[in-house]
Backbone of each chain as ProteinMPNN parsed JSONL, in Angstrom:
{"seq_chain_A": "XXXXXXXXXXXXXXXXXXXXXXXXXXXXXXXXXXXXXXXXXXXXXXXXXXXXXXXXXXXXXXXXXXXXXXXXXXXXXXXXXXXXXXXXXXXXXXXXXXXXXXXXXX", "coords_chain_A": {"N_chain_A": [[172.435, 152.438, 40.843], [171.247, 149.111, 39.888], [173.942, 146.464, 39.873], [175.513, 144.278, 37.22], [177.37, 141.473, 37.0], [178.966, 139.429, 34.955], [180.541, 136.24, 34.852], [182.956, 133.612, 32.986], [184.97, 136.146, 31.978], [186.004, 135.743, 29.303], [186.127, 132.679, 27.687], [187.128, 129.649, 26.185], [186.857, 127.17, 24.303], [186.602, 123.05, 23.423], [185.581, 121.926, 20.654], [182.317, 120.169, 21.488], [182.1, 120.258, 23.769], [181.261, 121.032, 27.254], [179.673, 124.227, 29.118], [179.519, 126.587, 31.932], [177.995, 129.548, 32.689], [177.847, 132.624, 34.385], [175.753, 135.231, 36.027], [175.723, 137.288, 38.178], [174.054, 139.941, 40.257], [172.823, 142.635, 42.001], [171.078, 143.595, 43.304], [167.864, 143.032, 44.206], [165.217, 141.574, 41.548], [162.667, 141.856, 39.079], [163.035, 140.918, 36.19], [165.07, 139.045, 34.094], [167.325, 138.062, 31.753], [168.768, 136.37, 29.168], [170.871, 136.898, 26.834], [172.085, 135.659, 23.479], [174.762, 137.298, 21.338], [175.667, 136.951, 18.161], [178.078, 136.418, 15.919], [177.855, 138.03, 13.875], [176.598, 140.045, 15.265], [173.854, 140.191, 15.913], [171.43, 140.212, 18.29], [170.228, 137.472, 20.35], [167.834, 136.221, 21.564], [167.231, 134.286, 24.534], [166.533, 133.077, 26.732], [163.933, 134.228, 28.741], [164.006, 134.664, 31.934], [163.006, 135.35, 35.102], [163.359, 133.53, 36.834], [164.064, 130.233, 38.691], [164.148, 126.945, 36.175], [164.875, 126.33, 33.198], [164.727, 124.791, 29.544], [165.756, 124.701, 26.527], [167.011, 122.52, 24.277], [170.252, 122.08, 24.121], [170.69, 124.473, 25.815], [170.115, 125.351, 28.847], [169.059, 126.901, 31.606], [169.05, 128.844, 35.045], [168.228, 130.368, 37.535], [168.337, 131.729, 40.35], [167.073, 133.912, 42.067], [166.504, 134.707, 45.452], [169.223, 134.449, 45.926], [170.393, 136.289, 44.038], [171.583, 135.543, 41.673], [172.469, 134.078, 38.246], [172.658, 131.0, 36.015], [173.966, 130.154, 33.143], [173.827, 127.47, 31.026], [175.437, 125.213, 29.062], [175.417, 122.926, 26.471], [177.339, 120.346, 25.154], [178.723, 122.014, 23.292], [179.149, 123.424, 19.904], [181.143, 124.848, 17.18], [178.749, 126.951, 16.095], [178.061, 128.123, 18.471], [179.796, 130.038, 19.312], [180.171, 133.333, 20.558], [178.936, 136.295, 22.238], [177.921, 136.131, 25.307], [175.219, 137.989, 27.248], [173.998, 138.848, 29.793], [170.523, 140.378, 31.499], [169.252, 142.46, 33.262], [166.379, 143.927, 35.687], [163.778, 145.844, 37.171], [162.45, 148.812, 36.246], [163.825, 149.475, 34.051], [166.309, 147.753, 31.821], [169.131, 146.217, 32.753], [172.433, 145.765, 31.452], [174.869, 142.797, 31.507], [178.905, 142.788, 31.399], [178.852, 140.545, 29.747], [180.196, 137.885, 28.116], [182.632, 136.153, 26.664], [182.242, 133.612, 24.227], [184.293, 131.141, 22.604], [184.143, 128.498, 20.653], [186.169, 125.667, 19.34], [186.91, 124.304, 16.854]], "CA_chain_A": [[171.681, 151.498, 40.045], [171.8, 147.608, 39.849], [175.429, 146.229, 39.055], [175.428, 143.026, 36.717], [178.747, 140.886, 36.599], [179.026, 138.269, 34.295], [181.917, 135.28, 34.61], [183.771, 133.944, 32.649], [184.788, 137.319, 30.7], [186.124, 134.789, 28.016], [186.113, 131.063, 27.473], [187.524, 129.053, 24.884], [186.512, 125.903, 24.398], [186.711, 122.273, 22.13], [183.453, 121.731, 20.3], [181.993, 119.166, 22.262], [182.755, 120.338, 25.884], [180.351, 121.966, 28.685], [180.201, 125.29, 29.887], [178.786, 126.979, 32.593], [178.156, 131.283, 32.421], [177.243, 132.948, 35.407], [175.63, 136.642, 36.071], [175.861, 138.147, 39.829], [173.614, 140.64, 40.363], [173.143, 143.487, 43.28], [169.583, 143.833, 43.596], [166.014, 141.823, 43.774], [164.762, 141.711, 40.368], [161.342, 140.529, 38.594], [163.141, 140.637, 35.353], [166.139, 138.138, 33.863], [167.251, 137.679, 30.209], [170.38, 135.965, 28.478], [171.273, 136.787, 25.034], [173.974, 135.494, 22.669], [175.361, 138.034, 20.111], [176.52, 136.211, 17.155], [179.467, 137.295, 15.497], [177.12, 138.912, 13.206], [176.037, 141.47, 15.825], [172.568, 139.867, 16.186], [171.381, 139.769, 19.633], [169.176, 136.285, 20.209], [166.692, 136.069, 22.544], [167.699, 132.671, 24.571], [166.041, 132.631, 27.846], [163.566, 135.101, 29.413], [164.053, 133.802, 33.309], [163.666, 136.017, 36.07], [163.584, 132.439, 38.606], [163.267, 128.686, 38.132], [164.74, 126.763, 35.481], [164.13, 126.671, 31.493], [165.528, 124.342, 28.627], [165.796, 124.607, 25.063], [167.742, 122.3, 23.468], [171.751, 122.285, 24.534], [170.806, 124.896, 26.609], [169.757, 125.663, 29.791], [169.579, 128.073, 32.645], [168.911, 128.667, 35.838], [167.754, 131.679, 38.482], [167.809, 131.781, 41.796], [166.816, 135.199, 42.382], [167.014, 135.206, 46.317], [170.505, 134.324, 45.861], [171.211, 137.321, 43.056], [172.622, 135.132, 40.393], [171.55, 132.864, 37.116], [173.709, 130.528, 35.747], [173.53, 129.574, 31.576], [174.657, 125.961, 30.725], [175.553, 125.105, 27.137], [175.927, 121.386, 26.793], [177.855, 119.602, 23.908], [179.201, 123.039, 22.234], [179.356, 123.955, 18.598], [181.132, 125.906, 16.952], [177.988, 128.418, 16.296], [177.395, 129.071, 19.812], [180.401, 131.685, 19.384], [179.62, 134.798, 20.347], [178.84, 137.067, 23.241], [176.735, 135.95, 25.922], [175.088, 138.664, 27.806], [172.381, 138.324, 31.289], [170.276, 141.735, 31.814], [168.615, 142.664, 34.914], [165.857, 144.99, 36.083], [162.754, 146.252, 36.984], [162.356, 149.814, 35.651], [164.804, 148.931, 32.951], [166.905, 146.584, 31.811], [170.402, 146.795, 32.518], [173.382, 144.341, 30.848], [176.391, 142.771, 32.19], [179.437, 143.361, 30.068], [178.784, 139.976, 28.762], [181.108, 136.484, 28.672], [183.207, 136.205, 24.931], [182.794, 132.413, 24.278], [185.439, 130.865, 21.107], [184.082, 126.987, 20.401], [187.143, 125.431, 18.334], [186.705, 122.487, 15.947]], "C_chain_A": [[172.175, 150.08, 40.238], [173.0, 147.686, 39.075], [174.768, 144.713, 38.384], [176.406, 142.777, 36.34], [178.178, 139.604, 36.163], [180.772, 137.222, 34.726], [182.091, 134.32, 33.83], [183.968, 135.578, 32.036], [185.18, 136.69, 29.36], [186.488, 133.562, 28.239], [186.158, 130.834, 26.031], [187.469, 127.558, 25.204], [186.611, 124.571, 22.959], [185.284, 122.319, 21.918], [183.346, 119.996, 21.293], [181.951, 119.364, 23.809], [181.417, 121.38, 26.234], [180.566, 122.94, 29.047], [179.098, 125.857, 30.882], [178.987, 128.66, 32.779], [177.313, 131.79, 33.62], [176.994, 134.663, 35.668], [174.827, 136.536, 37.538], [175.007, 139.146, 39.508], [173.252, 141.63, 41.694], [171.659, 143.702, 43.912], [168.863, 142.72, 43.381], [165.91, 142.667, 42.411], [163.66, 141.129, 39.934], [161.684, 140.431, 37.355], [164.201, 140.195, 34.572], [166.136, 137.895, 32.759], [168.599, 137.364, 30.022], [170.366, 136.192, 27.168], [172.301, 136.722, 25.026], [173.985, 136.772, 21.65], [176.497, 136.978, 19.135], [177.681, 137.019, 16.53], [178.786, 138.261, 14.175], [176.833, 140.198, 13.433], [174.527, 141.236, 16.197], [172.784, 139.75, 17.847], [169.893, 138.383, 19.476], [168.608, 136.28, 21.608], [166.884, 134.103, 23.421], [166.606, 132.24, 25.46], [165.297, 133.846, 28.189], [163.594, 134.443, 31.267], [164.342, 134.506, 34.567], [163.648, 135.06, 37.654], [163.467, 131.59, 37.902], [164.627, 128.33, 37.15], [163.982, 126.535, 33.992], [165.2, 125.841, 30.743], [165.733, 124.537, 27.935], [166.856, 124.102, 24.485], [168.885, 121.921, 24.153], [171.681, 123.255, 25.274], [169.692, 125.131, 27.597], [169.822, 126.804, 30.698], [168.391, 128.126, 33.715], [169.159, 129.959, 36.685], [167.346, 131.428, 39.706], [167.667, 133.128, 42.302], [166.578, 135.794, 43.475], [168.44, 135.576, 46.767], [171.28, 135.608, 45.055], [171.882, 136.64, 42.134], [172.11, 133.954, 39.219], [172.85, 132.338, 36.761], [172.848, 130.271, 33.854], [174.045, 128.438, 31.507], [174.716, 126.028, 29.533], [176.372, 123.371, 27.369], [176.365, 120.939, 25.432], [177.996, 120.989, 22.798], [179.119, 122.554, 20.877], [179.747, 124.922, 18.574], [180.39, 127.008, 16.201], [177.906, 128.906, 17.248], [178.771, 129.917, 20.219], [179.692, 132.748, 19.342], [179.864, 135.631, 21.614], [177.538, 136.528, 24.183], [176.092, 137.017, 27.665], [173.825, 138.265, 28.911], [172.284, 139.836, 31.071], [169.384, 141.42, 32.434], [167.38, 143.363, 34.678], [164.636, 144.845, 36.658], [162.087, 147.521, 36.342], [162.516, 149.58, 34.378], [165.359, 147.869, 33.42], [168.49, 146.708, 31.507], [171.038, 145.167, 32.014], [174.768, 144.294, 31.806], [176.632, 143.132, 31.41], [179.683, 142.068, 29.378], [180.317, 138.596, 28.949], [181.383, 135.907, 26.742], [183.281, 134.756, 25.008], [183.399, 132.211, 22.677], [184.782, 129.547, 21.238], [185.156, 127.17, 19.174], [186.368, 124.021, 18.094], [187.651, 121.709, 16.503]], "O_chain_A": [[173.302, 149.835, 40.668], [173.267, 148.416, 38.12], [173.798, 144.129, 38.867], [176.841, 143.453, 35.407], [177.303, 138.91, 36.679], [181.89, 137.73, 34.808], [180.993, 133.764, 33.816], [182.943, 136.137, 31.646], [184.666, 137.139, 28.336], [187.304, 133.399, 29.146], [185.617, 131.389, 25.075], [187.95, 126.955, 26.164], [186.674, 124.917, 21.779], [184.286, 122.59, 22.585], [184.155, 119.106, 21.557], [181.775, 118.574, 24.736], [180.847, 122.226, 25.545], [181.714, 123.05, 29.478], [177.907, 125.623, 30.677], [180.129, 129.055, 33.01], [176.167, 131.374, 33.79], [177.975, 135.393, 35.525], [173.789, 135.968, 37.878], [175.074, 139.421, 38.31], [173.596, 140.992, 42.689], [171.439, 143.976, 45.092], [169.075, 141.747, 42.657], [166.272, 143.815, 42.154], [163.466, 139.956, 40.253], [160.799, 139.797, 36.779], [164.599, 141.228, 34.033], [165.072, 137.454, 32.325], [169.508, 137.959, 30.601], [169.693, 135.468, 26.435], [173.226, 137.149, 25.716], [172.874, 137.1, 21.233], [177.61, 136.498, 19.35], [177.997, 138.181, 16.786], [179.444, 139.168, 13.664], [176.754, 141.154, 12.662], [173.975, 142.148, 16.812], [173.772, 139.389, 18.488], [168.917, 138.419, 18.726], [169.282, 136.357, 22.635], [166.669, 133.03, 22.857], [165.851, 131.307, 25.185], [166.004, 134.825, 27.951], [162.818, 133.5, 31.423], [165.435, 134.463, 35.132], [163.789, 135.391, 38.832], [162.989, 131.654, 36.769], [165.701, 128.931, 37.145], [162.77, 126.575, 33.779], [166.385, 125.976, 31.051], [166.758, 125.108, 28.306], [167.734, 124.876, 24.103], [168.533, 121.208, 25.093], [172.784, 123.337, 25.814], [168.508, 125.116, 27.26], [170.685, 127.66, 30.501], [167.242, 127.714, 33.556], [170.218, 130.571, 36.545], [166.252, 131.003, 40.079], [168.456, 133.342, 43.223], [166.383, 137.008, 43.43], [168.833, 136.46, 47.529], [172.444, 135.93, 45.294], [172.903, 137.186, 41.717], [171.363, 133.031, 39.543], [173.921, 132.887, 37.021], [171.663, 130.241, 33.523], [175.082, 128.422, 32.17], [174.086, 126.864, 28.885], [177.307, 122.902, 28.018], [175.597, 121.24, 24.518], [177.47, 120.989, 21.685], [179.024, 121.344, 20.669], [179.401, 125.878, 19.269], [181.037, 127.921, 15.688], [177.682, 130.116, 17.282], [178.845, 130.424, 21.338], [178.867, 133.127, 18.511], [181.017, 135.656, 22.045], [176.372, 136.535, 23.79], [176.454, 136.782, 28.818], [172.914, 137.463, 28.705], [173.206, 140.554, 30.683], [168.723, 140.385, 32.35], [167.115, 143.516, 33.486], [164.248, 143.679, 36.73], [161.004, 147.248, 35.824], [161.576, 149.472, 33.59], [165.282, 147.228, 34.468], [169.018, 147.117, 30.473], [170.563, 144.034, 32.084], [175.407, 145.121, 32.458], [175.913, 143.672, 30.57], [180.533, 142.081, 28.487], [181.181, 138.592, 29.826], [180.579, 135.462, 25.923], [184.191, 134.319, 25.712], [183.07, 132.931, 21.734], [184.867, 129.318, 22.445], [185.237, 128.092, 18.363], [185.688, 123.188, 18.693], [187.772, 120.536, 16.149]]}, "seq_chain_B": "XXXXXXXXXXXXXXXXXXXXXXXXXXXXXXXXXXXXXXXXXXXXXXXXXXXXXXXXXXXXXXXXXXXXXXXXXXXXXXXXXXXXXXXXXXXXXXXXXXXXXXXXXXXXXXXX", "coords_chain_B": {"N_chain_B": [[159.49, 138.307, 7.521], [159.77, 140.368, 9.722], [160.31, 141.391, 13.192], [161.138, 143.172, 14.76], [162.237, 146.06, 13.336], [165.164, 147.947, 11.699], [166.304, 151.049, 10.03], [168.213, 153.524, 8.707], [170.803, 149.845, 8.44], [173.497, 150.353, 8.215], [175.355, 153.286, 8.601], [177.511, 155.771, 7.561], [179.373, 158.99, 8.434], [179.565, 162.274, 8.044], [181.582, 164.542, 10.801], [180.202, 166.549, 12.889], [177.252, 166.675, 11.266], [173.604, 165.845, 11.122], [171.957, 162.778, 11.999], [168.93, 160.269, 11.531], [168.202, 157.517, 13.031], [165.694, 155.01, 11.921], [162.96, 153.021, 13.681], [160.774, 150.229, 13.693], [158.176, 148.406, 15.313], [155.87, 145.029, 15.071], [154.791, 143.788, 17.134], [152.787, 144.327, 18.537], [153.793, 145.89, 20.741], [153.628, 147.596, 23.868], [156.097, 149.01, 24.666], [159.481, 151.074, 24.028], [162.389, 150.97, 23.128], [165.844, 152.412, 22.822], [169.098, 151.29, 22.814], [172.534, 151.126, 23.221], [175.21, 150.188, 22.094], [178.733, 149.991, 22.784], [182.045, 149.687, 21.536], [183.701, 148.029, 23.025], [181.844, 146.392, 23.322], [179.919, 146.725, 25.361], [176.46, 147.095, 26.312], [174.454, 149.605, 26.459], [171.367, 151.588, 27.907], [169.547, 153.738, 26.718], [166.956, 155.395, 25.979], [163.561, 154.848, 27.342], [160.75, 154.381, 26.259], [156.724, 154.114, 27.019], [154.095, 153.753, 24.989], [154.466, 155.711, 23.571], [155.221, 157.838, 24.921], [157.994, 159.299, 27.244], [159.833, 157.261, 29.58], [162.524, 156.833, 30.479], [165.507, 158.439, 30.552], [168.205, 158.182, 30.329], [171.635, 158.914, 31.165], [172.183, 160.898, 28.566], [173.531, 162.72, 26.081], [172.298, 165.507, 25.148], [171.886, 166.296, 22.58], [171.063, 163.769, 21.286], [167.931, 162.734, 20.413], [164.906, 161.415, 20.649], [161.912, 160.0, 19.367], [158.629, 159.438, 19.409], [155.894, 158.812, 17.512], [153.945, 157.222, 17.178], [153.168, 154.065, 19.543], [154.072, 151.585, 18.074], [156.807, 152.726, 16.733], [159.708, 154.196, 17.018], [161.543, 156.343, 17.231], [165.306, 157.821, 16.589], [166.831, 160.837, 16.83], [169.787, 162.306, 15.922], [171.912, 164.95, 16.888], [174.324, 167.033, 15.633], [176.545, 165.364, 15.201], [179.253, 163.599, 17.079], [182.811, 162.419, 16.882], [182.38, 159.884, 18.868], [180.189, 159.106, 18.986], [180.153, 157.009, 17.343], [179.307, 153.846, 17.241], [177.253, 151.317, 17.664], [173.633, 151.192, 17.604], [171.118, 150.019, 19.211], [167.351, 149.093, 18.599], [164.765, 147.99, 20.709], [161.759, 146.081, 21.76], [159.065, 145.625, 24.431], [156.903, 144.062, 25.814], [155.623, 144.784, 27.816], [156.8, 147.229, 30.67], [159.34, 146.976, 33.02], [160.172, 144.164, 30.559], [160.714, 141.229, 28.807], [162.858, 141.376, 26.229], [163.018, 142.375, 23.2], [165.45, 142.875, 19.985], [166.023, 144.33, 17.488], [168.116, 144.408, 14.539], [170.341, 146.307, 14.939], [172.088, 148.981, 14.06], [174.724, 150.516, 12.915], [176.642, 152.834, 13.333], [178.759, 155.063, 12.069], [181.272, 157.837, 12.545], [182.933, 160.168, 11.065]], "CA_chain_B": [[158.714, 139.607, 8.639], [160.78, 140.817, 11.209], [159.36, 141.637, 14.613], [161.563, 144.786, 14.755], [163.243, 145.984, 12.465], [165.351, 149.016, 12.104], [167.013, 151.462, 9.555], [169.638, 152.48, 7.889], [172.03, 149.25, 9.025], [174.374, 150.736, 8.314], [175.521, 154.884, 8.686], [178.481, 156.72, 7.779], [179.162, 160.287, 7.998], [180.788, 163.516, 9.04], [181.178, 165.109, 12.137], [178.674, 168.07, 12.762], [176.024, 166.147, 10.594], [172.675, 165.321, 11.72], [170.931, 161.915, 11.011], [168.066, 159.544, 12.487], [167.749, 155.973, 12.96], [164.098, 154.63, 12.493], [162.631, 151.642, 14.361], [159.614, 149.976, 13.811], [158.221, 146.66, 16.029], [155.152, 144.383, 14.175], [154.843, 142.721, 17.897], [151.673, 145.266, 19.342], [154.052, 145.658, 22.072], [153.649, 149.118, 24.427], [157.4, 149.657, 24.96], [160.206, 150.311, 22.842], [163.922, 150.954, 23.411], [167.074, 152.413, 22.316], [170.313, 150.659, 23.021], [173.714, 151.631, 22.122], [176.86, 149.304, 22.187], [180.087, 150.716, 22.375], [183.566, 149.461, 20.837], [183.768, 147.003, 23.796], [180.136, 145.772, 23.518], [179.099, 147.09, 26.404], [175.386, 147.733, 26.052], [173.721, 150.914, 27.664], [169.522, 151.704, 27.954], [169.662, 155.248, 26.516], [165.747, 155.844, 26.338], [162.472, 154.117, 26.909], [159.082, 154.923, 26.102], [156.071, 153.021, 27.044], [152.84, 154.179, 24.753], [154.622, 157.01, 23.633], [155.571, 158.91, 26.282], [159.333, 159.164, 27.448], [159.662, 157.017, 30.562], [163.285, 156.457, 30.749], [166.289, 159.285, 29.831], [169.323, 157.939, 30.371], [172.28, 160.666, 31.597], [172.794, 160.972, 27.633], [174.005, 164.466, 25.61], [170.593, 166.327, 24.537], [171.535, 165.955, 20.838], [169.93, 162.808, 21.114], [166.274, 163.376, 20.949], [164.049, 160.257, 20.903], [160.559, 160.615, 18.927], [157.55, 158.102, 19.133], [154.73, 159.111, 16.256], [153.028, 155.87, 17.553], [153.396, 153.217, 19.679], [154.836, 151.19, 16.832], [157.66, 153.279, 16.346], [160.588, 155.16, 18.03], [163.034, 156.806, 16.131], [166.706, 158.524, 16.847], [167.6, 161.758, 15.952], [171.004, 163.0, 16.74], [172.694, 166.624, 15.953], [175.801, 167.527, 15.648], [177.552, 164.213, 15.317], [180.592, 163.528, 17.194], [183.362, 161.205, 16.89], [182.287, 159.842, 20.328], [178.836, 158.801, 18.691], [180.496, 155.608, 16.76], [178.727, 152.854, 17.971], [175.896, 150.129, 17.22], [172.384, 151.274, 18.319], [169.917, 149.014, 19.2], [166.045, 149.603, 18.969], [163.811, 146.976, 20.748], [160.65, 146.393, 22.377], [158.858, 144.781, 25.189], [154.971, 143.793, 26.075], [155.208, 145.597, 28.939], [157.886, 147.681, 31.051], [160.505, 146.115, 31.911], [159.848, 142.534, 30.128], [161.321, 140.369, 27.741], [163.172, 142.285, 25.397], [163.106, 142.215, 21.533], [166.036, 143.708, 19.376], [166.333, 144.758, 15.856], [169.249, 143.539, 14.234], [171.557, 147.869, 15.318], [172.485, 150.192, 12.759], [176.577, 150.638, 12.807], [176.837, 154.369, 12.798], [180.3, 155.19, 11.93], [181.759, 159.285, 12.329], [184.395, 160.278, 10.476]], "C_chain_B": [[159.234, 139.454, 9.944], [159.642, 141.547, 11.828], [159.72, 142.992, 14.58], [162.782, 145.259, 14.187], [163.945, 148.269, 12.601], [166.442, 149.913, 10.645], [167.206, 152.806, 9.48], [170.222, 150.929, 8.93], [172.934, 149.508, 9.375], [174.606, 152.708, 7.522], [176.604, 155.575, 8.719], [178.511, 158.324, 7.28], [180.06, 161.156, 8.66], [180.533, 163.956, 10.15], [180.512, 165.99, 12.236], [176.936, 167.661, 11.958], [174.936, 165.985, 11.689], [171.957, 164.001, 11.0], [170.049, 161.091, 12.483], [168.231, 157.724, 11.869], [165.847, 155.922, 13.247], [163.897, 152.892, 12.793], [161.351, 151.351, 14.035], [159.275, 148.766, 14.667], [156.568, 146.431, 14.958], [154.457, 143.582, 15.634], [153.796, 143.327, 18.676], [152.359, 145.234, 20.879], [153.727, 147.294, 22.64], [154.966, 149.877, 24.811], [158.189, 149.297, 24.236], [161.313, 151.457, 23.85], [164.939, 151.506, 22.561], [168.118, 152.005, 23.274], [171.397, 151.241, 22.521], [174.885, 150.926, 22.617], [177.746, 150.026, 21.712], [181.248, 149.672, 21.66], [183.953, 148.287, 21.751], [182.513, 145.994, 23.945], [179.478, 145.614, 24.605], [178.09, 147.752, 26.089], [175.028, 148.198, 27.18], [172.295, 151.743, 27.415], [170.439, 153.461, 28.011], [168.124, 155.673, 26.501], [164.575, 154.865, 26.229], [161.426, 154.83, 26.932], [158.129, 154.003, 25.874], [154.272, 154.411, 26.604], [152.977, 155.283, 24.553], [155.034, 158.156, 24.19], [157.181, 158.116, 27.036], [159.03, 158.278, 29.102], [160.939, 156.516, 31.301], [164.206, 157.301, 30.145], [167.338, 159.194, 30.7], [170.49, 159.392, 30.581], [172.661, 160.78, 29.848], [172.705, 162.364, 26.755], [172.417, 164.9, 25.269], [170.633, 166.385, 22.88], [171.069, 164.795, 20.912], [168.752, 163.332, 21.68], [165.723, 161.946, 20.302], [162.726, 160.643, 20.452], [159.936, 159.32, 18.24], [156.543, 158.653, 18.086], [153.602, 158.239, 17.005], [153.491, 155.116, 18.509], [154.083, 152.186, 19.059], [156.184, 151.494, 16.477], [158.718, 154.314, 17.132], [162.014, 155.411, 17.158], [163.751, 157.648, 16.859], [167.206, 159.42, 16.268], [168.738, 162.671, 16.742], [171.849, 164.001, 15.871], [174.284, 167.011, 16.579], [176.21, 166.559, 16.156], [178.909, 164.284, 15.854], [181.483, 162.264, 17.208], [182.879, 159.65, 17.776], [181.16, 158.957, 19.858], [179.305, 157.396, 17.993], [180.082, 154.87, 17.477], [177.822, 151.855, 17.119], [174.998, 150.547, 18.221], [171.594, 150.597, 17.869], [168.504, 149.452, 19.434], [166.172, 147.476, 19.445], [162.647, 147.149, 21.789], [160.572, 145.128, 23.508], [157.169, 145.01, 25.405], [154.753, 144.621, 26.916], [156.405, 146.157, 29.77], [158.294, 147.737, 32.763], [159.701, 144.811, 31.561], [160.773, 142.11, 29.035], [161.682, 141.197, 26.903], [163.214, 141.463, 23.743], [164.208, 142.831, 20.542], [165.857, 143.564, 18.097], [167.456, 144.579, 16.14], [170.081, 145.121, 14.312], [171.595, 147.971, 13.769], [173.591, 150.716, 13.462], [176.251, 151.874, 12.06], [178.583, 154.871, 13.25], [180.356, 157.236, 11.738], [182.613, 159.601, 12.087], [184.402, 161.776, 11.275]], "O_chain_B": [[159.12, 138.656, 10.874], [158.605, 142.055, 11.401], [158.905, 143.899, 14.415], [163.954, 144.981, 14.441], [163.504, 149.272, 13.162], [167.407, 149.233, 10.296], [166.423, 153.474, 10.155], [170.02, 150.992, 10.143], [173.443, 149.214, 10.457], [174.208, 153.182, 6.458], [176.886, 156.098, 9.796], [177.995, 158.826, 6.281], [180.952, 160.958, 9.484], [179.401, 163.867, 10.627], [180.078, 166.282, 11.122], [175.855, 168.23, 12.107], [175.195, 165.979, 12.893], [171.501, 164.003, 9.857], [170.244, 161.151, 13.697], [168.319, 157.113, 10.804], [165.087, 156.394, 14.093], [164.465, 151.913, 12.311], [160.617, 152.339, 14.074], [160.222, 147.986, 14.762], [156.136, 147.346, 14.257], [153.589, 142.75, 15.371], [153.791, 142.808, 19.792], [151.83, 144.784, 21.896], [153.595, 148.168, 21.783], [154.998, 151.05, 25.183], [158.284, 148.188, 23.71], [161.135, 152.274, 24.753], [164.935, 151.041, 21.422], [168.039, 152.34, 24.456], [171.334, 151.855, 21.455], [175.42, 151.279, 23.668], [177.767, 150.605, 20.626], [180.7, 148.652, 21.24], [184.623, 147.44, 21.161], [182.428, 144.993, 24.656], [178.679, 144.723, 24.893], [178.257, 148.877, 25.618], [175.088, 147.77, 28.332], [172.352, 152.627, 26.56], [171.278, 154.033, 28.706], [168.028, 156.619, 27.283], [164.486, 154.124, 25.25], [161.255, 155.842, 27.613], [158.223, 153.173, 24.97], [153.686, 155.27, 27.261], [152.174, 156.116, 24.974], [155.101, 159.298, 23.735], [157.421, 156.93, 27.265], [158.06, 158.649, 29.763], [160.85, 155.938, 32.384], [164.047, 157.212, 28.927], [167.472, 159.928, 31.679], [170.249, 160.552, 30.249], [173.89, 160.728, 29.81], [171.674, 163.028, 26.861], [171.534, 164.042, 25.261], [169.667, 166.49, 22.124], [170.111, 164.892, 20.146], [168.482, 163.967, 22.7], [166.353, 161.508, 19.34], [162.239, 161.608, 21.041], [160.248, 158.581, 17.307], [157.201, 159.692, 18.052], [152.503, 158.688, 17.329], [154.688, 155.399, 18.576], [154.978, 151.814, 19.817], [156.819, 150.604, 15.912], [158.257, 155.208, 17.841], [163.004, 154.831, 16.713], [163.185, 158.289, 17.744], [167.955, 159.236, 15.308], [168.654, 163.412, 17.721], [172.282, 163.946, 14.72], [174.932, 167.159, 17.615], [176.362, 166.506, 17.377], [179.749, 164.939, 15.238], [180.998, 161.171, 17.503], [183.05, 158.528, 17.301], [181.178, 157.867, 20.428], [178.483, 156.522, 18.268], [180.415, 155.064, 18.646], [177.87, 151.803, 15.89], [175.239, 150.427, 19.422], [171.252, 150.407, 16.702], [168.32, 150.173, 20.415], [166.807, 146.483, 19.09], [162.555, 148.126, 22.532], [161.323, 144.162, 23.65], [156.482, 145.999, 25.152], [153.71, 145.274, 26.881], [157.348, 145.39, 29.572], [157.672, 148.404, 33.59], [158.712, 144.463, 32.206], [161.544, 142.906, 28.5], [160.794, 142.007, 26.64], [163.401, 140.294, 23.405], [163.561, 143.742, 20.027], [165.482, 142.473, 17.668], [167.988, 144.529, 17.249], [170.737, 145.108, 13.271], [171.272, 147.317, 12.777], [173.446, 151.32, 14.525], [175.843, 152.081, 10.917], [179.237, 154.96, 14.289], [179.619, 157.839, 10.958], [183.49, 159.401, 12.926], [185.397, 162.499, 11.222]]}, "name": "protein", "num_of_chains": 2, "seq": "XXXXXXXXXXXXXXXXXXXXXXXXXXXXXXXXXXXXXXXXXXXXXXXXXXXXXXXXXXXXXXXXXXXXXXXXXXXXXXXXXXXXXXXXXXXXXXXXXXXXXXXXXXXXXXXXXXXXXXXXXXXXXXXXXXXXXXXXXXXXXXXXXXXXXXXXXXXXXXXXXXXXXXXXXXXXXXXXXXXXXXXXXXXXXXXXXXXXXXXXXXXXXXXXXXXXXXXXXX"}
């Protein structure tokens, strides 16, 4: 089956600072998703993006899907955007990396 | 009004028990999902069904059994609980299969 690696596996960061989250993938895909998990346990719906690029806000992201890999941006942190930030793959299904633990500090 | 919602939240119980998680979505989508996060939060596609009909069975034990009524709905029933089963399962849906996914907020099933 498709593999999906995520990098960092954790980042810690000041509030205010830039990050960049990246998910590798092993296969062509027509289907690309990032969710955060809040420390709640919620999963959030951020980006659907299986190519191209997409904004919302402080974040971004980005799919190059001949290449096998998306990148997430997060610009000018807060500390809400703790959490878990997961990419999932597929076409059949939808598989997950194991996800990138970010900490924003005050 | 949640898109998809899912209960209990929260599930504790003994080992050998049997219980179900129910899911509902509000989003007229044709595919719905179980999820299950482990202790590391590694999430793993345990079954899909698009329109009712199983279309995805994960290598997972046969006490899980998976049961659509509707489109609308996909519920979890698992027998003879084992320790092993502690986790967070996720229902969610999608418009079409695979696509954009939707989760309900898991149900934390704890096995004593």
């Amino acid at each position: 089956g498709i593999q999906v690696e995520q990098s960092p596996p954790d980042l810690i960061l000041q509030e205010g600072a830039n990050s960049t989250l990246r998910c590798n993938f092993s296969d062509s895909v027509n289907n690309l998703q990032w969710f955060h998990q809040n420390p709640w346990g919620q999963l959030i719906n951020l980006f659907y993006i299986p190519s191209g690029t997409k904004q919302n806000g402080r974040l971004s992201a980005t799919t190059v899907a001949t290449e096998r890999y998306s990148l997430l941006y997060i610009s000018s942190s807060q500390t809400t955007d703790s959490g878990v930030y997961f990419c999932a793959v597929g076409d059949n299904d939808m598989r997950f990396g194991a996800g990138t633990r970010l900490t924003v500090k005050p | 009004d949640t898109a998809v919602s899912q209960t209990p939240k929260y599930l504790v119980t003994q080992m050998g028990n049997d219980k179900s998680i129910k899911c509902e979505q509000n989003l007229g989508h044709d595919t719905m999902y179980w999820y299950k996060q482990d202790s590391k939060k590694f999430l793993k596609i345990m079954f899909s069904y698009n329109n009712k009909e199983l279309i995805i069975n994960e290598t997972v034990p046969n006490r899980f059994s998976p049961k659509s009524p509707d489109k609308a709905h996909l519920n979890l029933h698992i027998n003879s609980l084992e320790l092993g089963d502690s986790a967070v399962y996720f229902c969610a849906s999608s418009h079409r299969s695979p696509g954009e996914l939707f989760f309900g907020e898991g149900s934390r099933l704890t096995v004593l």
